[in-house]
C-alpha positions as CSV (number, residue, x, y, z in Angstrom):
1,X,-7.9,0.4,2.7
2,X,-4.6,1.0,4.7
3,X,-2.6,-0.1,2.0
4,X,-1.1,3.1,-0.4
5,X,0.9,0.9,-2.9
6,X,-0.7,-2.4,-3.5
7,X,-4.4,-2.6,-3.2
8,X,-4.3,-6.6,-2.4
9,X,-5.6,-8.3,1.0
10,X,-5.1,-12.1,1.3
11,X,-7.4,-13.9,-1.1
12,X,-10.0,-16.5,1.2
13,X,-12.6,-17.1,-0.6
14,X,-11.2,-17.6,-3.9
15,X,-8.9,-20.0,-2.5
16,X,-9.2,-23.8,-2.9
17,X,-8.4,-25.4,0.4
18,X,-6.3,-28.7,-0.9
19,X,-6.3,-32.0,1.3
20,X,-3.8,-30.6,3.9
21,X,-1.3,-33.5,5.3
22,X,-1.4,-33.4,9.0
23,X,2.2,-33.5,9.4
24,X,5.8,-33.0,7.5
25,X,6.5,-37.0,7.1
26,X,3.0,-37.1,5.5
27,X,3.2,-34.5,3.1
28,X,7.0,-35.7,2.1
29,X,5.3,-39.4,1.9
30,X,2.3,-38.4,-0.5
31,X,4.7,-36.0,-2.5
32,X,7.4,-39.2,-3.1
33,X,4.3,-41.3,-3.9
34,X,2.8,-39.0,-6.1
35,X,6.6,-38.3,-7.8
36,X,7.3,-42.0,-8.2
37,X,3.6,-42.5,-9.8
38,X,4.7,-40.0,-12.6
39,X,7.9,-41.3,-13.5
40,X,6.2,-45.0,-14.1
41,X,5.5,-44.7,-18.1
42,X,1.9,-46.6,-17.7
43,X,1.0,-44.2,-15.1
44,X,2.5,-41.1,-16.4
45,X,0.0,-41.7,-19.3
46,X,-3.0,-40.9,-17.1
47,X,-4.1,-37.5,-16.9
48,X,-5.4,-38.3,-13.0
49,X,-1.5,-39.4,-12.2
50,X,-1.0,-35.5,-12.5
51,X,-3.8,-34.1,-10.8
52,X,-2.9,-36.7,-7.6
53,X,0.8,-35.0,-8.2
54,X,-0.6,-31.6,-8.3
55,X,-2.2,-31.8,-5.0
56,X,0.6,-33.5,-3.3
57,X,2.5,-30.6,-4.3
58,X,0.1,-28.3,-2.9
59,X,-0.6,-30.1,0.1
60,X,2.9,-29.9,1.0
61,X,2.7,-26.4,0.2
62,X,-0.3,-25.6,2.8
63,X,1.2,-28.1,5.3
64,X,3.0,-25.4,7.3
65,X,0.2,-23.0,7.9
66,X,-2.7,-25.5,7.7
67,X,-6.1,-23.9,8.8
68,X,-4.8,-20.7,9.6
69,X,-6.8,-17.5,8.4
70,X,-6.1,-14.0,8.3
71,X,-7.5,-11.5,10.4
72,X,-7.4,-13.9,13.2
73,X,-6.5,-12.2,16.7
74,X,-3.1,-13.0,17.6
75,X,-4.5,-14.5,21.4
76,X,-6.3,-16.9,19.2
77,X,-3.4,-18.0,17.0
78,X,-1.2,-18.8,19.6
79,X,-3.7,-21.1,20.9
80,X,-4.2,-23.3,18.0
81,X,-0.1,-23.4,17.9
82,X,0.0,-24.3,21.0
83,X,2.5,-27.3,20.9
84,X,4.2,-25.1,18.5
85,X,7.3,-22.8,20.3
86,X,8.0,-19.7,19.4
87,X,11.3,-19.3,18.8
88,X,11.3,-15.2,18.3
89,X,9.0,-12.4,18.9
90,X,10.0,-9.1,16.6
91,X,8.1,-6.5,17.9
92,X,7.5,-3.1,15.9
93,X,9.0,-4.8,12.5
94,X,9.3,-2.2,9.6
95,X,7.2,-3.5,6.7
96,X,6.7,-1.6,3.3
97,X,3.3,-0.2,4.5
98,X,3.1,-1.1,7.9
99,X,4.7,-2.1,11.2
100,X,4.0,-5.7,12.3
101,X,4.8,-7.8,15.4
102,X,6.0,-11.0,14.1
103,X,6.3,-14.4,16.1
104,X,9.0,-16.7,14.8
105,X,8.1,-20.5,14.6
106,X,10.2,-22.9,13.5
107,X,8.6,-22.8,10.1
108,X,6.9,-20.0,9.4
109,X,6.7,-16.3,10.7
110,X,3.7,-15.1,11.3
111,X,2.4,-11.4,11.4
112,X,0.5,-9.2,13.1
113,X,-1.1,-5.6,13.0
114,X,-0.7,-2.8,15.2
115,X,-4.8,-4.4,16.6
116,X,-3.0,-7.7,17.1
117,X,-5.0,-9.2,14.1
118,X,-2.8,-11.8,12.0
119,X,-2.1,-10.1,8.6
120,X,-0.3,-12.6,6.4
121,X,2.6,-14.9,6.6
122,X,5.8,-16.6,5.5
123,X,6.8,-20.1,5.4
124,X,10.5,-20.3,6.0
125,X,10.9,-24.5,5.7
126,X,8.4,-25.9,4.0
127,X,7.7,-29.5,4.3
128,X,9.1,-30.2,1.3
129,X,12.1,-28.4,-0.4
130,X,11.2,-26.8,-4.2
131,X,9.1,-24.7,-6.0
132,X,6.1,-26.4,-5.0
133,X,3.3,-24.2,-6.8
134,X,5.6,-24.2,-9.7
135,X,5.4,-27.7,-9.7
136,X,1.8,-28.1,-9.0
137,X,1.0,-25.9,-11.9
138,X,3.2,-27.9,-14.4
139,X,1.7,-31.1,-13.2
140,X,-1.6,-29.3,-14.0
141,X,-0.5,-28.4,-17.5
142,X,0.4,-31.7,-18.0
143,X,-3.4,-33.3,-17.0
144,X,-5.0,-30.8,-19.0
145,X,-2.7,-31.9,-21.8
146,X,-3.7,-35.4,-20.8
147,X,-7.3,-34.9,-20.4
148,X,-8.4,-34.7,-23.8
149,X,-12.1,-35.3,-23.4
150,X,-11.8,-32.6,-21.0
151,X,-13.7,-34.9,-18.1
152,X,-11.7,-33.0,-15.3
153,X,-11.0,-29.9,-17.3
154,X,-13.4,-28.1,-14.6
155,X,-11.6,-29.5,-11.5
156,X,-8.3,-28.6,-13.4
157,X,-9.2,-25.3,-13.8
158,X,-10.2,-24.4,-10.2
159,X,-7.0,-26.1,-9.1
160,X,-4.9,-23.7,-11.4
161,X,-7.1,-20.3,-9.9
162,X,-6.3,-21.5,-6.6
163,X,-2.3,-21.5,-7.8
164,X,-3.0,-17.9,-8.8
165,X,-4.4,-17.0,-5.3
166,X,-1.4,-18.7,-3.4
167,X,1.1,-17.4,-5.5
168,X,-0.6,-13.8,-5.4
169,X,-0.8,-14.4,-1.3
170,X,2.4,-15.2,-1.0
171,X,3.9,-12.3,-3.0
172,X,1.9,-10.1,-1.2
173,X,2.8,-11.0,1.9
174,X,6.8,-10.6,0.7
175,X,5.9,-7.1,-0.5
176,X,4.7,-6.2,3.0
177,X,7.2,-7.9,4.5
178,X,9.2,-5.4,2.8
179,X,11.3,-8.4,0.7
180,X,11.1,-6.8,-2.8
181,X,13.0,-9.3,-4.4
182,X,11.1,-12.1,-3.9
183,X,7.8,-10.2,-3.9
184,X,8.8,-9.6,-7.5
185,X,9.4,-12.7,-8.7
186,X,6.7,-14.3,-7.0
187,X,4.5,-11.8,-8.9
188,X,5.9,-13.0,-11.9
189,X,4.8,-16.1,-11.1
190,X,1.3,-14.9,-10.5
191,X,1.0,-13.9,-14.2
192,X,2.5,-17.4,-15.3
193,X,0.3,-19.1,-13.5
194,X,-2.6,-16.6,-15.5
195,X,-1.3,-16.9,-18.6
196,X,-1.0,-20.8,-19.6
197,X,-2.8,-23.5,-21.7
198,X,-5.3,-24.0,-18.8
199,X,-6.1,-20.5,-17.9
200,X,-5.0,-18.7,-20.8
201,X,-5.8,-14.9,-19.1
202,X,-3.6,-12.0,-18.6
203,X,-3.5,-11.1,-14.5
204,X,-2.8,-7.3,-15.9
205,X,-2.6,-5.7,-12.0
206,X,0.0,-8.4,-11.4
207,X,2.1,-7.7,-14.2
208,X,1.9,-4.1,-13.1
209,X,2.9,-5.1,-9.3
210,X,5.6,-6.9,-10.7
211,X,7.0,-4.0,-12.8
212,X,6.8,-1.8,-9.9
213,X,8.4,-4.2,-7.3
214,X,10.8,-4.9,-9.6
215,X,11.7,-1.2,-9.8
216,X,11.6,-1.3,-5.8
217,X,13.9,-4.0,-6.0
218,X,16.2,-2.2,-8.4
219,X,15.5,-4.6,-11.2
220,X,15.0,-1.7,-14.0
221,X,15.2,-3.7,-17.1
222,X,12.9,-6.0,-15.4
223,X,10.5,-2.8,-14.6
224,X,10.8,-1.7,-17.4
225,X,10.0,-4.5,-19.6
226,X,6.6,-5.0,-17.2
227,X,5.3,-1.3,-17.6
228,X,5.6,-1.5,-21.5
229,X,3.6,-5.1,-21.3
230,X,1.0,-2.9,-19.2
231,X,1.0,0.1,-21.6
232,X,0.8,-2.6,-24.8
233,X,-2.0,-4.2,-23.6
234,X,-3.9,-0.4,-22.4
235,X,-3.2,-1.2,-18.3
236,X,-2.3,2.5,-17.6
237,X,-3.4,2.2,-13.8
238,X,-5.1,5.9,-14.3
239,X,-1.3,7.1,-15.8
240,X,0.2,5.8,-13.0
241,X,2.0,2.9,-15.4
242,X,3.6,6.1,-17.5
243,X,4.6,8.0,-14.5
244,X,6.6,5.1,-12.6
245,X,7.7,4.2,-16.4
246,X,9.2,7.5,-16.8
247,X,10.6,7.9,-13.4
248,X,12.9,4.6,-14.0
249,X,14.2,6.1,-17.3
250,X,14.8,9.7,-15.8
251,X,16.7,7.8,-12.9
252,X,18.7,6.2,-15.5
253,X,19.2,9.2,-16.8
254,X,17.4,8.8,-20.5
255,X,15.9,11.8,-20.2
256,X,14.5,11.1,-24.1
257,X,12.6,8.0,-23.2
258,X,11.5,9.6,-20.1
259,X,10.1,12.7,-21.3
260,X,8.2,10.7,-24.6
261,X,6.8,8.4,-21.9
262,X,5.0,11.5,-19.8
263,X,4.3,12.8,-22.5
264,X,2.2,9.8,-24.2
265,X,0.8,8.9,-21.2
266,X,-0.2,12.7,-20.9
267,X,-2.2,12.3,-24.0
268,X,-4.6,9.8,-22.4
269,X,-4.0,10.9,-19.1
270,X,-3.7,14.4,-18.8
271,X,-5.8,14.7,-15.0
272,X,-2.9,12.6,-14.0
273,X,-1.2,14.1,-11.3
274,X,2.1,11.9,-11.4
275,X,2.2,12.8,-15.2
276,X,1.2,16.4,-14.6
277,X,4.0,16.7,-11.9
278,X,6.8,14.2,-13.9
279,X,6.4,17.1,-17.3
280,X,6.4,20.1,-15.0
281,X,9.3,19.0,-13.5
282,X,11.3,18.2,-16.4
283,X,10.4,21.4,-18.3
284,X,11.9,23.4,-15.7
285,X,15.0,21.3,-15.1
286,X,15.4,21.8,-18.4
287,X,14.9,25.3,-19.2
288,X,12.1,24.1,-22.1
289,X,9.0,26.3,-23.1
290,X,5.7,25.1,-21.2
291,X,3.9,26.3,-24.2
292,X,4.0,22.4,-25.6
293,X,2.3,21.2,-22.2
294,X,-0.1,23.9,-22.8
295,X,-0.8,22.9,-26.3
296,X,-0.8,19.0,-25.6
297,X,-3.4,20.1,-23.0
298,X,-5.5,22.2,-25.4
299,X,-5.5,19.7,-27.5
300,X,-7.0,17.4,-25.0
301,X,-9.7,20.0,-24.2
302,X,-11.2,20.7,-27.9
303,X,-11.8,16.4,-28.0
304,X,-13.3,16.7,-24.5
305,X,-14.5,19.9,-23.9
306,X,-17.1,18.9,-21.5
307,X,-14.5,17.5,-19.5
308,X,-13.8,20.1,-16.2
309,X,-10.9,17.6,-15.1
310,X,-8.9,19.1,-17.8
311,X,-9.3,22.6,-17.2
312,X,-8.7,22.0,-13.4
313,X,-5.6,20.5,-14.4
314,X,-4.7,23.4,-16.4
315,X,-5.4,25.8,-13.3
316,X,-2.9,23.2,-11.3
317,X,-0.2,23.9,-14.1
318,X,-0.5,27.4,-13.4
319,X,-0.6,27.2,-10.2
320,X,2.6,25.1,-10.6
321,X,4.3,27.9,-12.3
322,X,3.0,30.3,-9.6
323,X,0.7,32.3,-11.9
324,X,-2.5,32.6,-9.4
325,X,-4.1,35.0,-11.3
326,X,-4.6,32.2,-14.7
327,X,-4.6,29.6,-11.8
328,X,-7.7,30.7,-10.4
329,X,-9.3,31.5,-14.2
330,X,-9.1,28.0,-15.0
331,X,-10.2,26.5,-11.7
332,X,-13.3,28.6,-12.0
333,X,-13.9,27.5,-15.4
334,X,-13.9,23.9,-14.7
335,X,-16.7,24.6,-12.4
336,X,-18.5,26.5,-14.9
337,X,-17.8,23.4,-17.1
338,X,-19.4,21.5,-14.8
339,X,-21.0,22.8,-11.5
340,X,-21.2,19.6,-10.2
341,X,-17.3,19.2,-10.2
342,X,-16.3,20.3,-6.7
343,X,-13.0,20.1,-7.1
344,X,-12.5,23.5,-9.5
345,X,-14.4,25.6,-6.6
346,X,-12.1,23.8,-3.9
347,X,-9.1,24.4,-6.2
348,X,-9.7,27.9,-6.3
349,X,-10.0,28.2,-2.0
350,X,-6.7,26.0,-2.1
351,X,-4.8,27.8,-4.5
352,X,-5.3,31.4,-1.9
353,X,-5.3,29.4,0.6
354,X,-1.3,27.5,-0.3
355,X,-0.8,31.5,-1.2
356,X,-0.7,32.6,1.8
357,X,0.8,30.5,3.3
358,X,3.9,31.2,0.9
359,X,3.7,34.8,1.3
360,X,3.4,33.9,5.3
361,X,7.2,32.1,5.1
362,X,8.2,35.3,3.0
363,X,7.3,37.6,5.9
364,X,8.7,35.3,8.8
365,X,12.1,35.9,7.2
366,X,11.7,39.9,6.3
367,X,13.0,42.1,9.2
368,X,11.9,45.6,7.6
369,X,9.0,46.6,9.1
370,X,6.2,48.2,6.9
371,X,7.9,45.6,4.2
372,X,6.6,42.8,6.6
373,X,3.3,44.5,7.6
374,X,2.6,44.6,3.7
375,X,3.1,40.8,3.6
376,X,0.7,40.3,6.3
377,X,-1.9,42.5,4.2
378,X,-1.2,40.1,1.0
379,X,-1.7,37.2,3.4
380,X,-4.6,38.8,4.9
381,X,-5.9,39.5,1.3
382,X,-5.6,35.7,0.1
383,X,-7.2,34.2,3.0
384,X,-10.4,36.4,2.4
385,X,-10.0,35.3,-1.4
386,X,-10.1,31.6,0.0
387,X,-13.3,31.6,1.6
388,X,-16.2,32.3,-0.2
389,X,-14.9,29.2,-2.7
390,X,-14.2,27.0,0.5
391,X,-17.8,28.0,1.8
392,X,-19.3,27.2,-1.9
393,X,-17.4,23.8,-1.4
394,X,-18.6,22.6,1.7
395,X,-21.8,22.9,0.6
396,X,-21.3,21.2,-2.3
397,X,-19.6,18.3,-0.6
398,X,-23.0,17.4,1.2
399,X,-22.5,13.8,0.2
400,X,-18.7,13.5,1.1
401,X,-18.0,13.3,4.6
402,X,-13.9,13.2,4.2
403,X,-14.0,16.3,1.5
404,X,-16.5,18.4,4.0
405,X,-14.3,17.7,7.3
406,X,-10.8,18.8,5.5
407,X,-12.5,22.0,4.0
408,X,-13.7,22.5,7.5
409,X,-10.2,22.7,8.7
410,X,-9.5,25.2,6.1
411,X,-11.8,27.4,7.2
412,X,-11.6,27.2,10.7
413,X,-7.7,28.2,10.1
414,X,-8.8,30.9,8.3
415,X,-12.0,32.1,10.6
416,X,-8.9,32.1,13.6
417,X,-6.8,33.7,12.0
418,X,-9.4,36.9,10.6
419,X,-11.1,36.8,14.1
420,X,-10.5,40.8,14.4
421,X,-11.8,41.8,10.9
422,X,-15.6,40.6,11.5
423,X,-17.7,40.3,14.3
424,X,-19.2,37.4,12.8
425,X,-15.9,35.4,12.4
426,X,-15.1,34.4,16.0
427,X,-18.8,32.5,15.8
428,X,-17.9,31.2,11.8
429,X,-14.5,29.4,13.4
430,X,-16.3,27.9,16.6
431,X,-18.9,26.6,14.2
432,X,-16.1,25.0,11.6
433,X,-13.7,24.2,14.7
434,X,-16.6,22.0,15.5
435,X,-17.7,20.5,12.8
436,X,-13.6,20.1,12.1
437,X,-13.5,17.7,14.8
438,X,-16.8,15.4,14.2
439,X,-16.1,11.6,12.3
């Protein structure tokens, strides 16, 4: 999936398609019928008065994009609009993930993917004016109230799911649109319309979307107050929900609250790279002794010490800290750990690998002679290091396409580069330049 931040698409199937009005007068007719029906005492008493309300309201809300679909090719769009004008056509539009073409209706704005395949929309005049999911949803609170046999509790129910789904739609759809302060209030929203009398659930990605949109949007206190609902109720988002937690207090400068958050969510994640990174970081802004990651780590190891993850991660702290010699000890350990666990053999070729590269920067700056020709030895020296891990890899990675075609570049740099030091190199890169190249 495209998407690096929010893994959401447009929900279809999930979605209950309400009676759709065909025009604006109707839906403002059956929403002022529907209102007028509810403020009547006799009527008001009747738990079907509501549900009628309810799907005025969400008629109305439908009304503007009635029977379109996403992932519908743009050609095809414009031909169902046809007596629709469009007013405005934005082409390469800078979403938060993505560039769109949008086409500007009168109403809406729709948009569409670099293939020309409609991706989501926004209704900019609704048919009528309000918070018309919001009011659908209370009107639904209200008939469930009402209902107390529970006759229509099922129909109810559905009808509050398919809320969810809009709301979640449409704050998507913000979010890509790169409008973070609606995106994050409209996720709010989606976890309301979750976590009520009807429903009663917790929508636990949404209320970690909303913290993180929220930070986006520069709400901390908002973001803030989302992450620790996340972390309260064990949504850590593989210790992503510590990592952006911490970030937001280190920004704010509470280094304190940052650096207890890392390292708690260290404790349960310790693989995590954000976390991993976030510590590092502040241990060496602040001049502090690693030895308390290390021991947090250990400590992580003697509960699971089965667990290769952990001692790959120790390898990347050293690595971090530019000790290659303990980096590649603990790389090669996790693989001992676990042979099976490709990533320790691949850390190893990656750590010489990154290596030399370093050293290579070193020597394109060094303008003494035999000091540069002992730079490219070192450089020489960590490639060949590299490849007997990176060869142990590929073969490893039999079963994964995407991990077999990036070591394959690896070693086709290298095989290039070592070309004079073994006949049987100039052969090894054509056969990984190849293989470099295949989907």
């Amino acid at each position: 999936m495209k998407r690096t931040l929010i893994a959401l698409s447009l929900i279809l199937s999930a979605t209950m398609m309400s009676a759709q009005p065909k025009s604006v007068a109707d839906a403002q007719k059956l929403v002022s019928k529907a209102e007028a029906a509810s403020q009547d005492a006799k009527k008001a008493a009747k738990f079907a008065t509501w549900i009628s309300l309810a799907d005025a309201y969400l008629g109305a809300y439908d009304q503007p994009t009635r029977n379109l679909i996403p992932n519908t090719p743009q050609m095809e769009v414009k031909l169902f609009l046809k007596d629709q004008k469009i007013l405005e056509t934005k082409e390469n539009f800078k979403g938060a993930e993505g560039v769109y073409t949008v086409d500007v209706y009168a109403d809406k704005e729709l948009y569409y993917n670099n293939n020309g395949i409609l991706e989501m929309w926004i209704v900019t005049k609704p048919a009528v004016e309000g918070d018309l999911l919001g009011k659908a949803q209370a009107a639904l609170e209200k008939a469930f109230e009402l209902d107390v046999k529970k006759s229509k509790s099922q129909d109810i129910i559905e009808k509050m799911e398919s809320i969810h789904n809009k709301f979640s739609n449409e704050a998507l759809s913000y979010y890509l649109a790169g409008d973070f302060d609606k995106a994050c209030e409209l996720f709010k929203a989606t976890c309301k319309s979750y976590d009520n009398p009807v429903l009663g659930k917790i929508d636990s990605l949404n209320l970690y979307y909303t913290a993180m949109v929220s930070g986006m949007a520069g709400k901390k206190d908002q973001a803030i107050d989302y992450y620790n609902k996340c972390i309260d109720l064990g949504f850590y988002q593989e210790g992503s929900t510590f990592s952006n937690l911490a970030a937001i207090h280190l920004q704010a400068g509470d280094t304190l609250a940052g650096k207890a958050t890392l390292e708690k969510g260290f404790q349960s994640y310790p693989q995590s790279q954000g976390i991993l990174v976030g510590l590092i970081n502040l241990y060496r802004e602040n001049n502090e002794d690693p030895a308390k990651l290390f021991d947090l780590l250990h400590q992580a190891q003697a509960n699971e010490p089965n667990n290769a993850s952990l001692y790959y991660c120790e390898g990347d702290i050293y690595k971090q800290f530019g000790d290659v010699e303990n980096a590649a000890k603990m790389f090669k350990k996790s693989s001992e750990v676990n042979p099976d666990y490709i990533f320790g053999t691949l850390g190893v070729g990656m750590l010489y690998y990154d290596n030399a590269v370093a050293i290579q920067e070193k020597a394109a700056e060094e303008v003494d002679d035999a000091k540069y020709m002992a730079l490219v030895e070192e450089i020489e020296d960590n490639l060949q290091k590299a490849l007997e891990p990176f060869e142990t890899a590929y073969s490893k990675a039999s079963n994964e396409p995407e991990i077999q075609k990036a070591v394959a570049q690896y070693l086709k740099n290298i095989y290039f580069r070592l070309r004079d030091k073994n006949e049987a190199y100039p052969a090894l890169y054509e056969k990984y330049n190849e293989l470099a190249k295949e989907e």
